[in-house]
Biopython code that builds the backbone (N, CA, C, O; Angstrom):
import numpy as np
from Bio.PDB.StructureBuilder import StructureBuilder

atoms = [
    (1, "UNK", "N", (0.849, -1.184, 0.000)),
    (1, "UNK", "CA", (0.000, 0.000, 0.000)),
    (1, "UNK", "C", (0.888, 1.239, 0.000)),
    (1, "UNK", "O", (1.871, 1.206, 0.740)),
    (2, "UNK", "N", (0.616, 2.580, -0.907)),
    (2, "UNK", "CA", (1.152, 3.649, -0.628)),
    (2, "UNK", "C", (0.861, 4.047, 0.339)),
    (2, "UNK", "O", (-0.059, 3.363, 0.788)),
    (3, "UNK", "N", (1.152, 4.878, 1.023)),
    (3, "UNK", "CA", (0.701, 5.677, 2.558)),
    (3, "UNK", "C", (1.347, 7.224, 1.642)),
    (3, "UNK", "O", (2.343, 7.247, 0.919)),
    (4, "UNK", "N", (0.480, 8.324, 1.944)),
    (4, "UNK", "CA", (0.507, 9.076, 1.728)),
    (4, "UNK", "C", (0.597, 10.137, 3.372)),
    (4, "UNK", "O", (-0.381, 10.061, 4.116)),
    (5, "UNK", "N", (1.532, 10.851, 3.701)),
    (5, "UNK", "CA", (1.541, 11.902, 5.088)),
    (5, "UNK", "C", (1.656, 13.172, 4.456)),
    (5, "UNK", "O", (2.624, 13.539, 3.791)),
    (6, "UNK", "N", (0.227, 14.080, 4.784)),
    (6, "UNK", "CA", (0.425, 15.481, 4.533)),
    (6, "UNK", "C", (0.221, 16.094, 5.842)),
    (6, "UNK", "O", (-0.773, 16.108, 6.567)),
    (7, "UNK", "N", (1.312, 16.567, 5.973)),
    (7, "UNK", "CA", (1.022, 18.132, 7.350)),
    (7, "UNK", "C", (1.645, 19.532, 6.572)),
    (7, "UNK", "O", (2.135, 19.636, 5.447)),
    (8, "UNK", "N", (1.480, 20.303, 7.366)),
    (8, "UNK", "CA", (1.612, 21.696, 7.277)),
    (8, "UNK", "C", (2.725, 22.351, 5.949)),
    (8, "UNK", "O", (2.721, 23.294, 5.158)),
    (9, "UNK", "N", (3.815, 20.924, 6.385)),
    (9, "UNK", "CA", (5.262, 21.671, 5.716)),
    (9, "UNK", "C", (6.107, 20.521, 4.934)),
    (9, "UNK", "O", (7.120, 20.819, 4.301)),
    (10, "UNK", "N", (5.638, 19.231, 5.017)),
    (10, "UNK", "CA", (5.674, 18.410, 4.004)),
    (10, "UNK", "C", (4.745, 17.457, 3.541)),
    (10, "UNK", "O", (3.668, 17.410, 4.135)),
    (11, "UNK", "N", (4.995, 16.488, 2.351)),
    (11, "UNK", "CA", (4.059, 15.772, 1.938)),
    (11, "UNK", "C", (5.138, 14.353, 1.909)),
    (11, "UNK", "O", (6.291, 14.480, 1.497)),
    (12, "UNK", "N", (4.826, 13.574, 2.194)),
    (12, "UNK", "CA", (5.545, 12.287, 2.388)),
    (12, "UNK", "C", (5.133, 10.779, 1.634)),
    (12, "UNK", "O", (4.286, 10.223, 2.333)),
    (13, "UNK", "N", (5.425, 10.104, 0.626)),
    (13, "UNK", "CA", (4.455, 9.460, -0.398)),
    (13, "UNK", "C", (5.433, 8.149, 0.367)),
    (13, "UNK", "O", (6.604, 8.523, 0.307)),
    (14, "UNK", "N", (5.361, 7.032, 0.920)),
    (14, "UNK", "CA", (5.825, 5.602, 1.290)),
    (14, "UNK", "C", (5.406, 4.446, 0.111)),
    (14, "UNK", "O", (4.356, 4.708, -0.474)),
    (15, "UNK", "N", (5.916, 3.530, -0.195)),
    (15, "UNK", "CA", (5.405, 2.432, -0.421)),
    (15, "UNK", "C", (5.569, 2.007, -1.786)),
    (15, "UNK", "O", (6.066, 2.640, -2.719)),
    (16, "UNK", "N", (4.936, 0.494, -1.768)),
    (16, "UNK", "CA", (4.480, 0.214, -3.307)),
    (16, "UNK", "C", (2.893, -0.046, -3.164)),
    (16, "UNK", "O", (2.571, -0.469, -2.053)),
    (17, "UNK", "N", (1.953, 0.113, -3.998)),
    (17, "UNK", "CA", (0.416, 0.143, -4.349)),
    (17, "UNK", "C", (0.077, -1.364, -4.167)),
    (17, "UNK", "O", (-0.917, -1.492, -3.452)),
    (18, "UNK", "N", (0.526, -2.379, -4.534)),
    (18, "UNK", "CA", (1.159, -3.813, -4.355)),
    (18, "UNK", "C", (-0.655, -4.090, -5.840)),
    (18, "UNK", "O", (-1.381, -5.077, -5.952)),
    (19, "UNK", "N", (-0.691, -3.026, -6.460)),
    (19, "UNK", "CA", (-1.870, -3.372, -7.465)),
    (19, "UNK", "C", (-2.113, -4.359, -8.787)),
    (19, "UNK", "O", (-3.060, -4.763, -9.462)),
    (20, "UNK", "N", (-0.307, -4.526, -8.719)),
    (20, "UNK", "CA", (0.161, -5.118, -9.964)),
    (20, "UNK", "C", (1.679, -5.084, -9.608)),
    (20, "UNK", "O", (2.097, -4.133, -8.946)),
    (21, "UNK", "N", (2.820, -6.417, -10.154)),
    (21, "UNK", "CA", (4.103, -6.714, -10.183)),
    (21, "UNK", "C", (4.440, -5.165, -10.397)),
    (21, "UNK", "O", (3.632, -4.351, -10.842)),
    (22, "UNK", "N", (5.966, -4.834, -9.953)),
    (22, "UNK", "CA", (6.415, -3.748, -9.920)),
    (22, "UNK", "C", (6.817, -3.581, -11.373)),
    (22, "UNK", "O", (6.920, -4.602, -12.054)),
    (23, "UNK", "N", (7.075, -2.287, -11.962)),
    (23, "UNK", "CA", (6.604, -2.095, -13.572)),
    (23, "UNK", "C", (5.662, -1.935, -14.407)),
    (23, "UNK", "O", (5.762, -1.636, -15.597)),
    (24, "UNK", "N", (4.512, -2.179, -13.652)),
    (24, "UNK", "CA", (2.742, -2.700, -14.353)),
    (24, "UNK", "C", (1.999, -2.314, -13.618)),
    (24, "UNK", "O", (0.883, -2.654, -14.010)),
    (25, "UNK", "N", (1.914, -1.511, -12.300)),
    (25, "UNK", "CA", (1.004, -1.190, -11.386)),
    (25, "UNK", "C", (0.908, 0.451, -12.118)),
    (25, "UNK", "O", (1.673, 1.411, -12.212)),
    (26, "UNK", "N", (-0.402, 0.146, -12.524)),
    (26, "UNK", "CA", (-1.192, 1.464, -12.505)),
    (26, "UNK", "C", (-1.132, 2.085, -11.557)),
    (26, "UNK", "O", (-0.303, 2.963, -11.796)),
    (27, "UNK", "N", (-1.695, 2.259, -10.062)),
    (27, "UNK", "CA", (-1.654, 2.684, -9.263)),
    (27, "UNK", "C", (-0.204, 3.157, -8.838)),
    (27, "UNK", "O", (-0.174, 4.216, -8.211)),
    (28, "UNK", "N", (0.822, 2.621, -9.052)),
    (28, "UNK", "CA", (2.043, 3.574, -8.400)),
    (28, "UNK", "C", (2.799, 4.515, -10.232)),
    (28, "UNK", "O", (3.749, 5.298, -10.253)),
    (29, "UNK", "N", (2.319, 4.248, -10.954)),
    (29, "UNK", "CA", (2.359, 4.749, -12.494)),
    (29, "UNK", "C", (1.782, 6.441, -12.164)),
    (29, "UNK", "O", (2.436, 7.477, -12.279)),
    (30, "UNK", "N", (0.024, 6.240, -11.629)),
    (30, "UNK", "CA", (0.035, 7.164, -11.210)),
    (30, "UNK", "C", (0.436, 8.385, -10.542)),
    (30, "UNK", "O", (0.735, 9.558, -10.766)),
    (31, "UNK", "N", (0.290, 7.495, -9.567)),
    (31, "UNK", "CA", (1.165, 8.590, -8.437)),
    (31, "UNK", "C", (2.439, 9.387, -8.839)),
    (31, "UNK", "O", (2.683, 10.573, -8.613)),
    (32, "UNK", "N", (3.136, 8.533, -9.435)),
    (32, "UNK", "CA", (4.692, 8.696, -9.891)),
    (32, "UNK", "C", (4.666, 9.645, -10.869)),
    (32, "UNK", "O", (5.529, 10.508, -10.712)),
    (33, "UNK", "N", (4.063, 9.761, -11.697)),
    (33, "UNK", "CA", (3.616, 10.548, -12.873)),
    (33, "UNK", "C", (2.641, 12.178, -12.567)),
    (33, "UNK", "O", (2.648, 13.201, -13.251)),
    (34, "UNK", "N", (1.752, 11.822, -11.077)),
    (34, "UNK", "CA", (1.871, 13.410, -10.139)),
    (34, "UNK", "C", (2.684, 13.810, -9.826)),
    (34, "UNK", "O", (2.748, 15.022, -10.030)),
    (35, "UNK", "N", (3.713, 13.258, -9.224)),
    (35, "UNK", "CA", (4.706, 13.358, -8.254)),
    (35, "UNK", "C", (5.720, 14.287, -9.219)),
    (35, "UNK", "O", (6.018, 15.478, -9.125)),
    (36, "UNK", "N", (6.075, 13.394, -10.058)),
    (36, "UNK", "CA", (7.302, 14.051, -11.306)),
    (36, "UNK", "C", (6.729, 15.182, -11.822)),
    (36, "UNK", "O", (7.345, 16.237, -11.669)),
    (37, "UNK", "N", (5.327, 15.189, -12.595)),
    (37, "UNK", "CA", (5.216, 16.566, -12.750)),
    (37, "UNK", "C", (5.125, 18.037, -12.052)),
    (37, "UNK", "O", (5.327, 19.207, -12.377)),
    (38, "UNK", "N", (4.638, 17.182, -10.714)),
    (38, "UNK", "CA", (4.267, 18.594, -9.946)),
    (38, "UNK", "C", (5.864, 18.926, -9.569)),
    (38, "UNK", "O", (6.206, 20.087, -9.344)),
    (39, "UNK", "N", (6.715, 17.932, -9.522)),
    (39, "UNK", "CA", (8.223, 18.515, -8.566)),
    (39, "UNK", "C", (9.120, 18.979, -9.953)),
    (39, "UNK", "O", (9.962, 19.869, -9.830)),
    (40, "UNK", "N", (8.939, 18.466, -10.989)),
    (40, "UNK", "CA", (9.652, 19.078, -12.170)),
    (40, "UNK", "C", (9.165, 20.286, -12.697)),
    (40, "UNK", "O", (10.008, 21.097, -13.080)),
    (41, "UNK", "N", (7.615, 20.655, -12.823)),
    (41, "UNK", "CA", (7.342, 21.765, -12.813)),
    (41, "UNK", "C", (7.952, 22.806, -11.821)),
    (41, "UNK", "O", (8.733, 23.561, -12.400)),
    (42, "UNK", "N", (7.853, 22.979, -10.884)),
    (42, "UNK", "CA", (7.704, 23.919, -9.361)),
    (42, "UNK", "C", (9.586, 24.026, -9.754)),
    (42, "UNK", "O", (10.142, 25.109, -9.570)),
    (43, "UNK", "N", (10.231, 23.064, -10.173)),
    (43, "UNK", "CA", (11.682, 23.403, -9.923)),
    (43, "UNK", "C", (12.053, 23.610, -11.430)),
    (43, "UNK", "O", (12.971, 24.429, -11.476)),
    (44, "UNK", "N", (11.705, 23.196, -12.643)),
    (44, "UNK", "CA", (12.233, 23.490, -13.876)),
    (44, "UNK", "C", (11.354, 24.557, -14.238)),
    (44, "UNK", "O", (12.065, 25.490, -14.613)),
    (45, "UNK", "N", (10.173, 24.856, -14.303)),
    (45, "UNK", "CA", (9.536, 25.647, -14.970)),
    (45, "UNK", "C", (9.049, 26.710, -14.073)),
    (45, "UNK", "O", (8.957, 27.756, -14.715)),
    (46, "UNK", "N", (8.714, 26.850, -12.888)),
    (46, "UNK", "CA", (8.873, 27.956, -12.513)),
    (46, "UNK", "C", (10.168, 28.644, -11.664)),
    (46, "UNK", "O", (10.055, 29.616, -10.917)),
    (47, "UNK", "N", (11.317, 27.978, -11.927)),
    (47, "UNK", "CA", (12.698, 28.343, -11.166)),
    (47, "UNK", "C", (12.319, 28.282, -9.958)),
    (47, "UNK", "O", (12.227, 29.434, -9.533)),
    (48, "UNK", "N", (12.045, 27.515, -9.164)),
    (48, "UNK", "CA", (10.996, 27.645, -7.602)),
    (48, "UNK", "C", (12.470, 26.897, -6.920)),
    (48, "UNK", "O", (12.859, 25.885, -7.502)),
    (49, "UNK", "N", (13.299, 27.401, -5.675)),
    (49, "UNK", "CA", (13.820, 26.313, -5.136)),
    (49, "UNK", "C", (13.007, 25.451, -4.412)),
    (49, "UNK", "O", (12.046, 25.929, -3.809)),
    (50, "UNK", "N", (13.289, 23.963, -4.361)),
    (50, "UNK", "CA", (12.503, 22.981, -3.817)),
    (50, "UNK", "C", (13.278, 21.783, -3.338)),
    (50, "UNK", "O", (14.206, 21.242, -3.939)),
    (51, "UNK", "N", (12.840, 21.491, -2.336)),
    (51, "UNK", "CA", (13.659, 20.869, -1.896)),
    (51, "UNK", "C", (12.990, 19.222, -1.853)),
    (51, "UNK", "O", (11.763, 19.217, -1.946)),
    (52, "UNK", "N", (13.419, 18.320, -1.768)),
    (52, "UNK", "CA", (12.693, 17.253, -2.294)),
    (52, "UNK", "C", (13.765, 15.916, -1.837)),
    (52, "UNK", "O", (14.804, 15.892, -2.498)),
    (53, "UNK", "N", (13.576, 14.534, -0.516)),
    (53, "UNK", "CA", (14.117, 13.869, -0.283)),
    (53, "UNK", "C", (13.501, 12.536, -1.028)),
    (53, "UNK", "O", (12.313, 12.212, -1.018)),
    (54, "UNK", "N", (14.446, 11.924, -1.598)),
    (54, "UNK", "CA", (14.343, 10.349, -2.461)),
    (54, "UNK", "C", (14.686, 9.587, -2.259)),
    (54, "UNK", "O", (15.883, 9.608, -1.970)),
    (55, "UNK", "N", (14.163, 8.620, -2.236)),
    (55, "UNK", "CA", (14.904, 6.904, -1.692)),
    (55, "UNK", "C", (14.058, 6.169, -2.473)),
    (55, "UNK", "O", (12.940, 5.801, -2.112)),
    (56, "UNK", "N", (14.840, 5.818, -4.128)),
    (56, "UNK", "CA", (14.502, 4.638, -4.858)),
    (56, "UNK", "C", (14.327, 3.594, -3.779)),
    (56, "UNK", "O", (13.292, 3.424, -3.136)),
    (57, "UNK", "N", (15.518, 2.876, -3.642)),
    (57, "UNK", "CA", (15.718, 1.926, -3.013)),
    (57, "UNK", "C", (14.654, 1.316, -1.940)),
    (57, "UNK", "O", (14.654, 0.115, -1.671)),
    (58, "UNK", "N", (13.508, 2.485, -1.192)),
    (58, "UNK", "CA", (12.888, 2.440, -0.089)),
    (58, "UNK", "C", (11.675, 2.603, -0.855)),
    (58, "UNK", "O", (10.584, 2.341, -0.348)),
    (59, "UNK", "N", (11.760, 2.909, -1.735)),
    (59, "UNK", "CA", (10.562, 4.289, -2.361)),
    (59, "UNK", "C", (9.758, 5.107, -1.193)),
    (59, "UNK", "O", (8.566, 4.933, -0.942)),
    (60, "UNK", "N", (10.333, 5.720, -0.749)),
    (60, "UNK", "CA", (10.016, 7.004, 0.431)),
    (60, "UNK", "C", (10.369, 8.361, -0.690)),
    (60, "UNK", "O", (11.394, 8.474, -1.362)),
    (61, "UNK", "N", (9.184, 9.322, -0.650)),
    (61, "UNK", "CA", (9.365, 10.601, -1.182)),
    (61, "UNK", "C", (9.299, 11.493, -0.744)),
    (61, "UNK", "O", (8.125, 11.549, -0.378)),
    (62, "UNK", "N", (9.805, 12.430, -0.450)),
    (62, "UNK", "CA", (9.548, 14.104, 0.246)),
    (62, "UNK", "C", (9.763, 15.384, 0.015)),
    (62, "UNK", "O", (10.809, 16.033, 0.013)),
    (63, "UNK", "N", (8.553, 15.711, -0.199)),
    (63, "UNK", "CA", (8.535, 17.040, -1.216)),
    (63, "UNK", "C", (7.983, 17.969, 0.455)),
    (63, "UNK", "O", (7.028, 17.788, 1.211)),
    (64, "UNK", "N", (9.163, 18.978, 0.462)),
    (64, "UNK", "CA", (9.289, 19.988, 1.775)),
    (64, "UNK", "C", (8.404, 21.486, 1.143)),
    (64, "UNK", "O", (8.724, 22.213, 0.202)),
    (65, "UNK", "N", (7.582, 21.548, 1.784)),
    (65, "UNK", "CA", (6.198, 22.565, 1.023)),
    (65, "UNK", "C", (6.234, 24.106, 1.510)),
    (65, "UNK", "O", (5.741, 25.055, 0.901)),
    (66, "UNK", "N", (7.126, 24.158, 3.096)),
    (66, "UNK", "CA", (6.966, 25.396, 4.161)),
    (66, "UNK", "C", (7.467, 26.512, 3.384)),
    (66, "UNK", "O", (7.012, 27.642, 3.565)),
    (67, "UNK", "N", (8.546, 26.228, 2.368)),
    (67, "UNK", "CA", (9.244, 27.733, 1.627)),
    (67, "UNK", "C", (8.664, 27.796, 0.322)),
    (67, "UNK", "O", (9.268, 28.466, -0.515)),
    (68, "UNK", "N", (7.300, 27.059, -0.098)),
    (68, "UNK", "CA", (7.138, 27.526, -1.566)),
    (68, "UNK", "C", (6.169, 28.824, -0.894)),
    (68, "UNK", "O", (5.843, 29.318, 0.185)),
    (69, "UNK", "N", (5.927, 29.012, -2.778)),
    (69, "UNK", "CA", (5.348, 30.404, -2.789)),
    (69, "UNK", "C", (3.885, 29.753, -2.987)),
    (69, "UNK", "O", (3.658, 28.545, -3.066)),
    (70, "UNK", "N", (2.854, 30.891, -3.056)),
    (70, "UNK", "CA", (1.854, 30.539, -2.948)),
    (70, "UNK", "C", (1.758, 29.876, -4.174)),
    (70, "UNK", "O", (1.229, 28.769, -4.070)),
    (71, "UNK", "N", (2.061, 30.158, -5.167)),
    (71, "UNK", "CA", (1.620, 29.641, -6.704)),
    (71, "UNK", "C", (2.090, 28.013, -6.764)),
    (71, "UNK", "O", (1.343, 27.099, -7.114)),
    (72, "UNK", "N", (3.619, 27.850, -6.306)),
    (72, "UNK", "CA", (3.689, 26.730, -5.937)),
    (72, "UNK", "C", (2.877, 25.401, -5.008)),
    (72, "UNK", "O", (3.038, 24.192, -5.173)),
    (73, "UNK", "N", (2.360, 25.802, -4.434)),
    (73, "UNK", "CA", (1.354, 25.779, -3.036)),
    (73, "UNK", "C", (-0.139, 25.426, -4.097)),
    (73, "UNK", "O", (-0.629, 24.297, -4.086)),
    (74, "UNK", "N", (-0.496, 26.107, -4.621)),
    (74, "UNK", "CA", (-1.213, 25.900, -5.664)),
    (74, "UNK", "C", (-1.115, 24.229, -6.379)),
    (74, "UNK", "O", (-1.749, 23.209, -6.108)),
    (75, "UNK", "N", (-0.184, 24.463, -7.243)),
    (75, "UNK", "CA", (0.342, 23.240, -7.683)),
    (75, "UNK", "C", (0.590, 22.021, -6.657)),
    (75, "UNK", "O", (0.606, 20.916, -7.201)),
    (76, "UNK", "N", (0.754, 22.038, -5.493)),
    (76, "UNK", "CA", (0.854, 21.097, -4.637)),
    (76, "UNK", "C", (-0.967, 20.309, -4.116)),
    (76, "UNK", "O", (-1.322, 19.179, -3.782)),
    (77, "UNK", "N", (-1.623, 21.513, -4.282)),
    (77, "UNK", "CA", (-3.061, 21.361, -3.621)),
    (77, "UNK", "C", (-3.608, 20.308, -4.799)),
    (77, "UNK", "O", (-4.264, 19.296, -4.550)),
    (78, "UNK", "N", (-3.059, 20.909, -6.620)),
    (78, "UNK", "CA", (-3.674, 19.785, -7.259)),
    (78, "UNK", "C", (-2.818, 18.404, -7.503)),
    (78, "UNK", "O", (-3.173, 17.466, -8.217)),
    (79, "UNK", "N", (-1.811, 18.484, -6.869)),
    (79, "UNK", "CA", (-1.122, 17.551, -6.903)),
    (79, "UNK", "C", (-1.950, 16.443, -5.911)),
    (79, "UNK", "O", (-2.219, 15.303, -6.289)),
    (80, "UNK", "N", (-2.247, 16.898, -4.790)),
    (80, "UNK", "CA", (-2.866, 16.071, -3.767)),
    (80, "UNK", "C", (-4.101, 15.829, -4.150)),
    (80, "UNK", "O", (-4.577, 14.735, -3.849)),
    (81, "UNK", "N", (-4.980, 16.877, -4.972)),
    (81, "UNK", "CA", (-6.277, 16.657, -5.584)),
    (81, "UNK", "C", (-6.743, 15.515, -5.932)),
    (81, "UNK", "O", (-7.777, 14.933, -5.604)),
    (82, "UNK", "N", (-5.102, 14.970, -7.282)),
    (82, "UNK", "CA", (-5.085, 14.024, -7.885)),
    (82, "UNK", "C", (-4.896, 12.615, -7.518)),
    (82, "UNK", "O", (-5.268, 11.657, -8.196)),
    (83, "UNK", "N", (-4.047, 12.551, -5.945)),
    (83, "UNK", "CA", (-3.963, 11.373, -5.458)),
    (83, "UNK", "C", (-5.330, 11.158, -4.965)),
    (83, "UNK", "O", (-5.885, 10.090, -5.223)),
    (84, "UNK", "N", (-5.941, 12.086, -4.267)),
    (84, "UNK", "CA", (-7.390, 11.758, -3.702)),
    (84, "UNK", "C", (-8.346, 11.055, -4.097)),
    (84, "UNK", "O", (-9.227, 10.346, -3.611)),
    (85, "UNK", "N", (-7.820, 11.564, -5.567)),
    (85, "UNK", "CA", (-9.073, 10.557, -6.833)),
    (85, "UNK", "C", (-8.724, 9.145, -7.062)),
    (85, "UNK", "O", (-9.523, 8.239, -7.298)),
    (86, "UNK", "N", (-6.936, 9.024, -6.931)),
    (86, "UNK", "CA", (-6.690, 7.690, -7.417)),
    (86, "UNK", "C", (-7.181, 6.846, -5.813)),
    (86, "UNK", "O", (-7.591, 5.686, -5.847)),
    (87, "UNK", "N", (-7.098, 7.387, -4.890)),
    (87, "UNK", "CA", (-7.757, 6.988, -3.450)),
    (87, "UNK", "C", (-8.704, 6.312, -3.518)),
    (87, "UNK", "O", (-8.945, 5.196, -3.058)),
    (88, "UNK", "N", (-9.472, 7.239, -4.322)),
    (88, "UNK", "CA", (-11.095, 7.091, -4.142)),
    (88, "UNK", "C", (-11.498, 5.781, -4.928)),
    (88, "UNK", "O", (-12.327, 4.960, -4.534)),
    (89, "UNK", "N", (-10.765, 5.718, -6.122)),
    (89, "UNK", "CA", (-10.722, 4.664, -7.352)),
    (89, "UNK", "C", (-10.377, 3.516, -6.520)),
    (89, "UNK", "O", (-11.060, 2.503, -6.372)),
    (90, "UNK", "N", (-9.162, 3.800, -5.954)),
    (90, "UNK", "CA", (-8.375, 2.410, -5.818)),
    (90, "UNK", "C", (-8.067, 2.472, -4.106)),
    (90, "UNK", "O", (-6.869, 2.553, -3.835)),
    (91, "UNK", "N", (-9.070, 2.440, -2.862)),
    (91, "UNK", "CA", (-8.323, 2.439, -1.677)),
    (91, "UNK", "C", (-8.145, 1.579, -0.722)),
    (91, "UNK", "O", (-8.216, 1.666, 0.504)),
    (92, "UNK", "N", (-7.772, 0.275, -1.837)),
    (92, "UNK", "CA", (-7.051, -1.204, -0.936)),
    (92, "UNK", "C", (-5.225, -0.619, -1.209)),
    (92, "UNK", "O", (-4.282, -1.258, -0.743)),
    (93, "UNK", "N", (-5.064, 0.537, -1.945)),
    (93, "UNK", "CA", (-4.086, 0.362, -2.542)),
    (93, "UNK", "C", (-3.113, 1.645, -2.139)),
    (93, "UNK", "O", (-1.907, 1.671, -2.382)),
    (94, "UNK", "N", (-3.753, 2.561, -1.570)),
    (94, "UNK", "CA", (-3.097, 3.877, -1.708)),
    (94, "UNK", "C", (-4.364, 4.774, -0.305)),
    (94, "UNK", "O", (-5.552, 5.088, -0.232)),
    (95, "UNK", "N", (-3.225, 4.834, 0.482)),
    (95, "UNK", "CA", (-4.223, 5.907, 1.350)),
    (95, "UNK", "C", (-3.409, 7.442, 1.860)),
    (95, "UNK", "O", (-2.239, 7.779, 1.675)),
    (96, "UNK", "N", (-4.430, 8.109, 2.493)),
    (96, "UNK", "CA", (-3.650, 9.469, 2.452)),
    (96, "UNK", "C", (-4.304, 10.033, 3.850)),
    (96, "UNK", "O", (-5.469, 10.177, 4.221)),
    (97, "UNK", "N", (-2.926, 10.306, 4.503)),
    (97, "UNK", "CA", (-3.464, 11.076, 6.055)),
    (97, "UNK", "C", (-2.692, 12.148, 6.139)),
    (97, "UNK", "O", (-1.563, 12.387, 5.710)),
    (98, "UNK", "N", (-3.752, 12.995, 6.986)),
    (98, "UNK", "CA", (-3.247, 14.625, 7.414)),
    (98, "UNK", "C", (-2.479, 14.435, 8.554)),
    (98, "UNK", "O", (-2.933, 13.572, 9.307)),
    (99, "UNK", "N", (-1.343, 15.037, 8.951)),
    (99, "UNK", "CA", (-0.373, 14.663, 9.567)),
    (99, "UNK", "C", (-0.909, 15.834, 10.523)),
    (99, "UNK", "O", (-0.313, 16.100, 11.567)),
]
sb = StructureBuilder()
sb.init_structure("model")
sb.init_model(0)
sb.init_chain("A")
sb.init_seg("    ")
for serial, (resi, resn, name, xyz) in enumerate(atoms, 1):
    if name == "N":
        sb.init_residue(resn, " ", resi, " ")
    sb.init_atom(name, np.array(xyz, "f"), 0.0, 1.0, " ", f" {name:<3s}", serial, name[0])
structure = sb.get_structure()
């Protein structure tokens, strides 16, 4: 299961979706594919510094939220929008708590 932790000043994504063999899971395809755009946007396209901790190896993600700007902040709200839905679709597989 993903575990998703949002509080105040980061967002924290854990896990595998366990929806399908690793490579073929829709469910972590998803996520992964929010994740990259919202953190490649916020740091390539709007020059935003961002700070952001990774562990392939663990798959633990952490995108640190307290120094964006509001517009960034923006982009984070639909970032989470979007996991909510894959939640809603799929929630043997992916859950999300307010920290």
């Amino acid at each position: 299961m993903i575990t998703v932790k949002v509080s105040k000043d980061e967002v924290q994504i854990r896990g595998h979706a366990g929806y399908a063999p690793i490579g073929e899971d829709i469910v972590c395809s998803g996520v992964t594919a929010l994740y990259q755009t919202t953190v490649g946007y916020i740091a390539d396209v709007m020059n935003e510094p961002l700070t952001v901790k990774e562990s392939k190896q663990t798959n633990e993600y952490t995108l640190l939220t307290k120094d964006l700007s509001d517009e960034a902040k923006v982009l984070v709200g639909a970032f989470l929008y979007g996991l909510k839905l894959i939640e809603e679709e799929f929630p043997n597989h992916i859950t999300i708590e307010q920290a």
